[in-house]
C-alpha positions in Angstrom: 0.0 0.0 0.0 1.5 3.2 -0.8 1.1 5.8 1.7 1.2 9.4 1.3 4.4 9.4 3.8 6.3 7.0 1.0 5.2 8.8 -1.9 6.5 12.2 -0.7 9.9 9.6 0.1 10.1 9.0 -3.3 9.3 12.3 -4.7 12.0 14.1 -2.4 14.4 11.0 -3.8 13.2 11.9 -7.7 13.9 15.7 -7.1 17.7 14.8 -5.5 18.7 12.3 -8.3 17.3 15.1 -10.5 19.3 17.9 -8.8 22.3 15.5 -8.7 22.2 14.8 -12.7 21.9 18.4 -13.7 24.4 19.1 -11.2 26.6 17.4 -13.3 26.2 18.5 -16.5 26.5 22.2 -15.5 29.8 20.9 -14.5 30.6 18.8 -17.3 31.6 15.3 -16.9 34.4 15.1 -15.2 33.8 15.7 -11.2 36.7 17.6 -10.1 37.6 15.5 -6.4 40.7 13.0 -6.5 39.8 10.0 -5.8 41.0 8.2 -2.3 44.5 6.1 -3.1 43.8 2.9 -2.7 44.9 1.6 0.9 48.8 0.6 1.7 49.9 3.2 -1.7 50.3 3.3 -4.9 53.2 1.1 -5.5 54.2 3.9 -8.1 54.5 6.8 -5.6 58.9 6.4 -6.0 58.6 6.6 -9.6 56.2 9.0 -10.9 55.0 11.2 -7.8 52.2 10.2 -5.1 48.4 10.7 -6.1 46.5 13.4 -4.8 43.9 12.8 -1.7 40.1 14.8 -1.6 39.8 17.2 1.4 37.5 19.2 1.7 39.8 22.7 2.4 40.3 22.7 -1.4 38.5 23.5 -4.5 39.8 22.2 -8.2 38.7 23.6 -11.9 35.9 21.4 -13.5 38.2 20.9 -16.2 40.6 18.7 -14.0 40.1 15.2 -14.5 41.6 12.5 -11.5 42.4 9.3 -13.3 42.6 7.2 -10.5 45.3 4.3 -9.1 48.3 7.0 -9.1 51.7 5.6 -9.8 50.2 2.0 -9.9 47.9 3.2 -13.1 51.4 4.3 -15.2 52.7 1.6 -17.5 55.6 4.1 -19.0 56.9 7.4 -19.9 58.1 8.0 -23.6 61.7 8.5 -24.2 60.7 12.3 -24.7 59.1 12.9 -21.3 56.1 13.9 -22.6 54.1 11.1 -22.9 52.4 9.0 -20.1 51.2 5.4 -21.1 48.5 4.6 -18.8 46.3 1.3 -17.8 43.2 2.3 -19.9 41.1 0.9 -17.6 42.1 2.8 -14.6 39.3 5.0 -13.0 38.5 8.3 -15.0 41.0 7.8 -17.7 38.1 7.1 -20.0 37.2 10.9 -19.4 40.5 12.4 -20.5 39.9 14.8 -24.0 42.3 17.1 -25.3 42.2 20.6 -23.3 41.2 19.2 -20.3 43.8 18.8 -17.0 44.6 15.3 -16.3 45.9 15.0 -12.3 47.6 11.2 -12.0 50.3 12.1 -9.6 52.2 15.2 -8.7 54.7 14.6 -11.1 51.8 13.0 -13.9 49.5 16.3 -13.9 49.3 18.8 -16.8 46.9 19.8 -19.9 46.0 17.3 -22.6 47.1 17.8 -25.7 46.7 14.6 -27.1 45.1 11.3 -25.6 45.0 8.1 -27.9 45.1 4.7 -27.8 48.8 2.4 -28.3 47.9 -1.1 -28.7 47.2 -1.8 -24.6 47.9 1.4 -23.1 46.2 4.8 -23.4 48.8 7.5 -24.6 48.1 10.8 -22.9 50.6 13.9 -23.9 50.7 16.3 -21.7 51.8 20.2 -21.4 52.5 22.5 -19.0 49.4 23.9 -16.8 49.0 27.0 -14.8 48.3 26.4 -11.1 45.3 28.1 -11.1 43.9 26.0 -14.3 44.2 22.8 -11.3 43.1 24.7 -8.5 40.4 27.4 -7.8 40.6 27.7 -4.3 42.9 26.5 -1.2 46.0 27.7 0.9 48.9 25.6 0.8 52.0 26.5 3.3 55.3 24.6 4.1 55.5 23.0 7.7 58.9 24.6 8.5 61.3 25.0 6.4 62.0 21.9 3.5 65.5 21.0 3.4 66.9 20.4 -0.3 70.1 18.3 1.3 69.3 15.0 0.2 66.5 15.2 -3.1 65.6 12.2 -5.0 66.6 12.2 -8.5 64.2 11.9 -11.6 66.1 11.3 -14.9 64.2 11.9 -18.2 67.0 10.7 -20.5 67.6 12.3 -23.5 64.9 13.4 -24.7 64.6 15.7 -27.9 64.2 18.5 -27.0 67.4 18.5 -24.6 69.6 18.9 -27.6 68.7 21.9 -29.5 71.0 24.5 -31.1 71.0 27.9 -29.7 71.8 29.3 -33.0 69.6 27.6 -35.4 66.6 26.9 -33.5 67.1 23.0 -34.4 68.2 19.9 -32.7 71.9 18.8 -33.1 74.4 16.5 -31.2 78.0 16.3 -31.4 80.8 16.1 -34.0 83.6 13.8 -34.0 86.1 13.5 -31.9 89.5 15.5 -32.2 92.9 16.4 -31.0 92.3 20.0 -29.9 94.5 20.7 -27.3 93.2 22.3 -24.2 94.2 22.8 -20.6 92.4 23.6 -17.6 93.8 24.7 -14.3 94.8 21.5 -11.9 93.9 19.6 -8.8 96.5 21.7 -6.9 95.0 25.3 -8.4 91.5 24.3 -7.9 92.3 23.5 -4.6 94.4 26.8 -3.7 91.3 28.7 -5.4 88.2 26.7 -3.7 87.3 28.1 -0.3 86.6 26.1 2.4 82.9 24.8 2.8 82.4 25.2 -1.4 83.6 21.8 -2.4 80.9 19.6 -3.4 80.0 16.3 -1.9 80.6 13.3 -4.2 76.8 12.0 -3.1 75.5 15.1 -4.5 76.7 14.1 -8.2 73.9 12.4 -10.4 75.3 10.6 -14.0 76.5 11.4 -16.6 74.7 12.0 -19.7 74.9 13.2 -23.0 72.8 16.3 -24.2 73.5 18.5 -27.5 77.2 16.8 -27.9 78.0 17.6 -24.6 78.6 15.1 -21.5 76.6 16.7 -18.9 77.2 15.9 -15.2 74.5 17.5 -13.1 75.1 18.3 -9.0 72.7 19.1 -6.3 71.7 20.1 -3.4 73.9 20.1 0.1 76.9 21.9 -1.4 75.1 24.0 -4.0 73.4 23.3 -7.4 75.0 23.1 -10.8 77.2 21.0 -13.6 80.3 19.4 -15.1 80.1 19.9 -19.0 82.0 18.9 -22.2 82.5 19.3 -25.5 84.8 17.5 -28.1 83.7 17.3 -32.0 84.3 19.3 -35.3 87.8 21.3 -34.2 86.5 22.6 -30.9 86.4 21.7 -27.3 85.2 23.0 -24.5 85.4 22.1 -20.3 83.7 23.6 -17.7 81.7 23.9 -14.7 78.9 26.3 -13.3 77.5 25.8 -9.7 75.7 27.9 -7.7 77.1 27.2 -4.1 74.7 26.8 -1.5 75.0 25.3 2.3 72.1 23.3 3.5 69.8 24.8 1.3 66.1 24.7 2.4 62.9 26.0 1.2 59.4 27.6 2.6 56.4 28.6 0.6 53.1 30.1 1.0 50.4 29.8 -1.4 47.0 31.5 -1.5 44.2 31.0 -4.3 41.2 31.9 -4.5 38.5 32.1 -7.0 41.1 30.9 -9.4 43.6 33.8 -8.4 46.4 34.0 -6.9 45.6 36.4 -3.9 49.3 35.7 -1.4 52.6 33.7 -2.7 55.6 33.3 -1.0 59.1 31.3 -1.6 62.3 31.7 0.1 65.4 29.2 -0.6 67.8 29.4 2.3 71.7 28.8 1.9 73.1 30.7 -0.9 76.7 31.1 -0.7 78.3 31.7 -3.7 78.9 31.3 -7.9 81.8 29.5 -9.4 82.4 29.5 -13.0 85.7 27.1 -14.7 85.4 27.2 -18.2 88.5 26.8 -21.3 87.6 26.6 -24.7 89.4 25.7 -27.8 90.0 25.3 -31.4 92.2 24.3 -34.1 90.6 25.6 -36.9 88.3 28.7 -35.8 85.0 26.4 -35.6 82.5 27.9 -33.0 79.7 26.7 -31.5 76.1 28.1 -30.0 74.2 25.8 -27.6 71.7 25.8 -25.1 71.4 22.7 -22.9 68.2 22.6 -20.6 69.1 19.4 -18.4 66.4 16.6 -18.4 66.9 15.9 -14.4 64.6 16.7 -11.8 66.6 17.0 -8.1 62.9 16.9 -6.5 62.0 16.7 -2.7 58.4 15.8 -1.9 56.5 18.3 0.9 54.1 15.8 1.3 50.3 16.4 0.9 48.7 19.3 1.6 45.0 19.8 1.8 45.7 16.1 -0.4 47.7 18.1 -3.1 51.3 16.3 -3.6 53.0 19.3 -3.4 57.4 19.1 -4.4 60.3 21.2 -4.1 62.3 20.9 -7.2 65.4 22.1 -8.4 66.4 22.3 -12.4 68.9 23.6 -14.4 70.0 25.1 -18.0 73.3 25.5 -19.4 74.3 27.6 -22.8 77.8 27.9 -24.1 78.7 30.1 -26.8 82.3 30.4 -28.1 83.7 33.0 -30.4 87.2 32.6 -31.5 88.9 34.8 -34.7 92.1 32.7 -34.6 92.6 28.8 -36.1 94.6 28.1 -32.8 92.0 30.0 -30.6 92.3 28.9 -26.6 91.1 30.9 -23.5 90.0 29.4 -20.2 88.8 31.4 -16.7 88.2 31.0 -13.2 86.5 32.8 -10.8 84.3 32.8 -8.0 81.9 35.5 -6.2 79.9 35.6 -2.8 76.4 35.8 -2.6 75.0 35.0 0.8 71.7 34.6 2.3 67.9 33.7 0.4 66.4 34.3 -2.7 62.5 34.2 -2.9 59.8 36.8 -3.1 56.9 37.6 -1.6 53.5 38.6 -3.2 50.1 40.4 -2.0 48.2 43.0 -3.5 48.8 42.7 -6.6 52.5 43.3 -6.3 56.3 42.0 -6.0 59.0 41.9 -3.7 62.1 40.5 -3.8 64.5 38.8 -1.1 67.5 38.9 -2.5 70.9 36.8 -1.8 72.8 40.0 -3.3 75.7 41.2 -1.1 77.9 40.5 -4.3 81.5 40.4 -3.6 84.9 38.5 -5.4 86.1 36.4 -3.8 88.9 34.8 -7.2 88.8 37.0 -9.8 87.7 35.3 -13.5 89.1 38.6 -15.2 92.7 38.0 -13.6 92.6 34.4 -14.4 92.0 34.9 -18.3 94.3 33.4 -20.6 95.3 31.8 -23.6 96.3 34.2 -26.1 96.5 33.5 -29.9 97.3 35.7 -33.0 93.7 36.5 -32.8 90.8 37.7 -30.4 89.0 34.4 -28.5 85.5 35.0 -26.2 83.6 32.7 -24.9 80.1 33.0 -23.1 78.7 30.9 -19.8 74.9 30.6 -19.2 73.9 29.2 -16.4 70.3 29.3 -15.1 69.2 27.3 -11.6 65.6 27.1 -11.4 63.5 26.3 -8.0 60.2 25.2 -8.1 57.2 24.6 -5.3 54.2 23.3 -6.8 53.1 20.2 -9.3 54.4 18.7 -12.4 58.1 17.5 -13.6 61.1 18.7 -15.7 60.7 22.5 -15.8 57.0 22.3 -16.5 56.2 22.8 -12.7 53.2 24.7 -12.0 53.4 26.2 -8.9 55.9 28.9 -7.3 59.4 29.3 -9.1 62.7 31.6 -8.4 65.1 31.4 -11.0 68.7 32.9 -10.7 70.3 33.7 -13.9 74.5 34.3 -14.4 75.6 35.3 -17.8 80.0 35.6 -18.1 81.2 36.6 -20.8 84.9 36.7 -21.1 87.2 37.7 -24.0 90.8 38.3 -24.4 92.7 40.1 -27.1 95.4 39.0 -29.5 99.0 38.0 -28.7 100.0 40.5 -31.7 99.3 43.2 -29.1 100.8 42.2 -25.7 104.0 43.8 -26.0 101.6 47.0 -25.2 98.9 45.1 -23.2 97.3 41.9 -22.9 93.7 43.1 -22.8 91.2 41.1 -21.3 87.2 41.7 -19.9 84.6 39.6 -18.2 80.9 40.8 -18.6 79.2 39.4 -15.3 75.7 40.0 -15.2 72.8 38.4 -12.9 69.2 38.0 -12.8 66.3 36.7 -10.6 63.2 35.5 -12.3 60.6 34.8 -10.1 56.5 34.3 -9.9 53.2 31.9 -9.5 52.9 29.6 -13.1 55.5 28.7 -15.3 58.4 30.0 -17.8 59.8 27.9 -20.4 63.0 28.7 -22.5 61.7 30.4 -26.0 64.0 28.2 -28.1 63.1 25.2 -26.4 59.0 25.7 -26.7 59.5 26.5 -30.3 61.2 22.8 -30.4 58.4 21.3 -28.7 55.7 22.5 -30.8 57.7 21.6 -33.9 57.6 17.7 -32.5 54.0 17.7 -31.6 52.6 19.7 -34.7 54.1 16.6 -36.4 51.8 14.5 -34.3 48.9 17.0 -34.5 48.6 18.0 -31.0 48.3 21.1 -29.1 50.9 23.4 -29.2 52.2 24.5 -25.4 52.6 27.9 -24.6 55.9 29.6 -23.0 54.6 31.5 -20.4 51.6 31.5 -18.0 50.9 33.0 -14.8 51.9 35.9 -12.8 56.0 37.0 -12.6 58.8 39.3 -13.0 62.7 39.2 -13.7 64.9 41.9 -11.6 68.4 42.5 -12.8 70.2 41.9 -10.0 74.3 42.8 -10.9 75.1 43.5 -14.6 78.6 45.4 -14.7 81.6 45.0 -17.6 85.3 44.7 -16.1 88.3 45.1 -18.4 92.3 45.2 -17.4 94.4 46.6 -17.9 93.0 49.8 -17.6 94.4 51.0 -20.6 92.9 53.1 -23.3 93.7 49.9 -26.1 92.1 47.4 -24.6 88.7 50.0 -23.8 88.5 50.8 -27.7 
């Protein structure tokens, strides 16, 4: 018998399934909560990042879509790091489309640009996301400071787009092998030279790989941040190393969103100490080369969830060398080293920017007074060298999140041998810059690489930029000796 009690039941029940399903459509159909992990992990978490948790302190975009069974759900990543093969059958992965944000892990997390199906895996490209395309609202702060001594290492390879040519915009790798003859300073100089607390310990030193032609020895975290490089192929060679001295480096961050903007950001990296540039370069028959060599290695240490985001701190790097030598026996090579001290971070509110800064710059070896290696003509040669810290989501320098970036550009020349019996001129151009902001920045060159692979595959090109930021220059000054009126014209 139906009473009226139990028909009003089941219309209240007809009206909430009814609420329920157009809820859902307004929202389209991907509902933007992560699912629970599954109970004792992921099995995956090492590998590819731990999957996010729902709480309910934070809001995501509608877009987001949470393909459930985090690192256990990933059955590869392509050789060029942008492609995740996933079980097809794990939860929500039949909802990914291109221009939606897929969240796996927080490494796995980033915009579709192309989703397809490999034989038993789904394919899933992904690009760089702004944080605020993830998350509309939510606070997320560091517990203390996050210490970047001991970071776990995530190696991409060699992917493609590590070895493009400053120059031409294109990829290349490196020539044969030749005799050119080149000498760097010693054990016994570069121990007279290195202060005490600078040297880097042995732990800190990931492998060797190979990116652009060069063999690229990445280091991080305790003792600072940088890399070993060479170069030996078509008449040139090249040695060097570019760290950015730190001791016990940590990290704190603050991040406010809210109504998908960023209202309060704050990062701070502790334990700046210092630069150190080595570099020689030479030729036997006036050959030059112009490369830029973003380093496919994550040096990331995991925060931990907060409000069930999988927050990292992540360090990255970028090297360019560019040599320009006049002479068929062209040869210099430089040393030098300079204090920083303190942080470097920012803070935002209101709309606006401020800077901590580790500045305090002062010499500590001179890189002009060590130039050398005169020939009959004029030899230069330029050092990029860009560290990149990151708070926030994603992998290899498409992090959304908080970023500081410090920039050091040395460029050093010295003249010809025909005119040392009047002076041996020689100059170094330091200069030194702080990127810094909530979202991402990508190298120009190497976005215009990217989109040139995946146009060939028909998927969405990735932008450079997104988010809010600003780049201070920090220290940009020209130093020439002897102080001569020759060597200034």
């Amino acid at each position: 018998m139906v009473t009226p009690g139990s028909r009003r039941r089941r219309t209240m029940a007809a009206l909430l399934t009814a609420t329920l399903l157009l809820t859902a459509c307004e929202r389209g159909d991907a509902d933007p909560t992560p699912p629970r992990p599954p109970a004792g992990g992921t099995g995956g978490d090492q590998r590819y990042g731990a999957a996010p948790a729902p709480d309910p302190g934070v809001t995501y975009q509608p877009d987001v879509v949470f393909v459930g069974g985090g690192g256990a759900s990933v059955r590869g990543l392509s050789a060029d790091a942008l492609t995740w093969r996933l079980d097809p059958e794990a939860d929500g992965a039949d909802r990914l489309a291109r221009g939606k944000v897929m969240f796996l892990t927080g490494r796995a997390v980033g915009r579709v640009l192309d989703v397809r199906r490999d034989g038993g895996d789904l394919a899933v490209t992904l690009g760089p996301v702004d944080i605020t395309d993830v998350i509309r609202d939510g606070t997320f702060a560091s517990d203390g400071p996050v210490s970047l001594a001991n970071p776990t290492r995530y190696d991409a390879g060699t992917p493609f787009w590590a070895e493009y040519d400053t120059a031409t915009g294109g990829t290349g790798g490196g020539a044969s092998t030749t005799a050119v003859t080149l000498r760097m300073p010693g054990p016994a100089a570069e121990t007279r030279q290195r202060r005490p607390g600078t040297t880097l310990p042995p732990e800190a030193v990931a492998a060797t790989r190979r990116v652009a032609g060069f063999a690229v020895t990445p280091i991080c975290c305790k003792g600072g941040v940088g890399a070993r490089f060479s170069y030996d192929g078509g008449g040139i060679r090249v040695v060097g190393t570019a760290t950015l001295l730190m001791r016990n480096p940590s990290a704190r961050f603050h991040l406010e969103i809210s109504g998908a903007t960023v209202r309060r950001a704050e990062l701070r990296i502790a334990g700046m100490a210092g630069l150190r540039i080595d570099i020689a370069g030479a030729t036997d028959r006036r050959q030059n080369i112009n490369k830029s060599l973003p380093i496919p290695l994550d040096f990331s240490v995991p925060v931990g969830e907060i409000l069930g985001v999988p927050f990292s701190v992540t360090a990255n790097q970028l090297i360019g060398v560019q040599t320009a030598f006049s002479a068929k026996d062209g040869n210099i090579r430089a040393s030098g080293e300079w204090s920083l001290g303190g942080s470097v971070g920012f803070g935002y509110a209101d709309g606006a920017f401020g800077v901590t800064q580790p500045w305090n710059l002062s010499v500590r070896n001179s890189i002009t007074d060590s130039i050398s290696g005169p020939s009959v003509g004029v030899n230069g040669i330029i050092v990029h060298y860009q560290a990149a810290f990151r708070a926030g989501l994603g992998a290899l320098g498409f992090t959304a999140g908080l970023y500081a970036t410090v920039t050091a550009t040395v460029g050093l020349t010295v003249g010809s041998a025909l005119g040392a019996p009047i002076a041996l001129c020689r100059s170094t151009q330091l200069g030194l810059y702080l990127n810094y902001g909530v979202g991402y920045r990508i190298p120009a060159g190497l976005v215009t690489v990217i989109n040139a692979f995946l146009d060939l595959i028909n998927a969405t090109p990735i932008e450079a930029t997104a988010g809010i930021g600003k780049v201070d220059t920090v220290f940009n000054k020209l130093d020439i000796q002897p102080d001569k009126k020759i060597c200034k014209t």
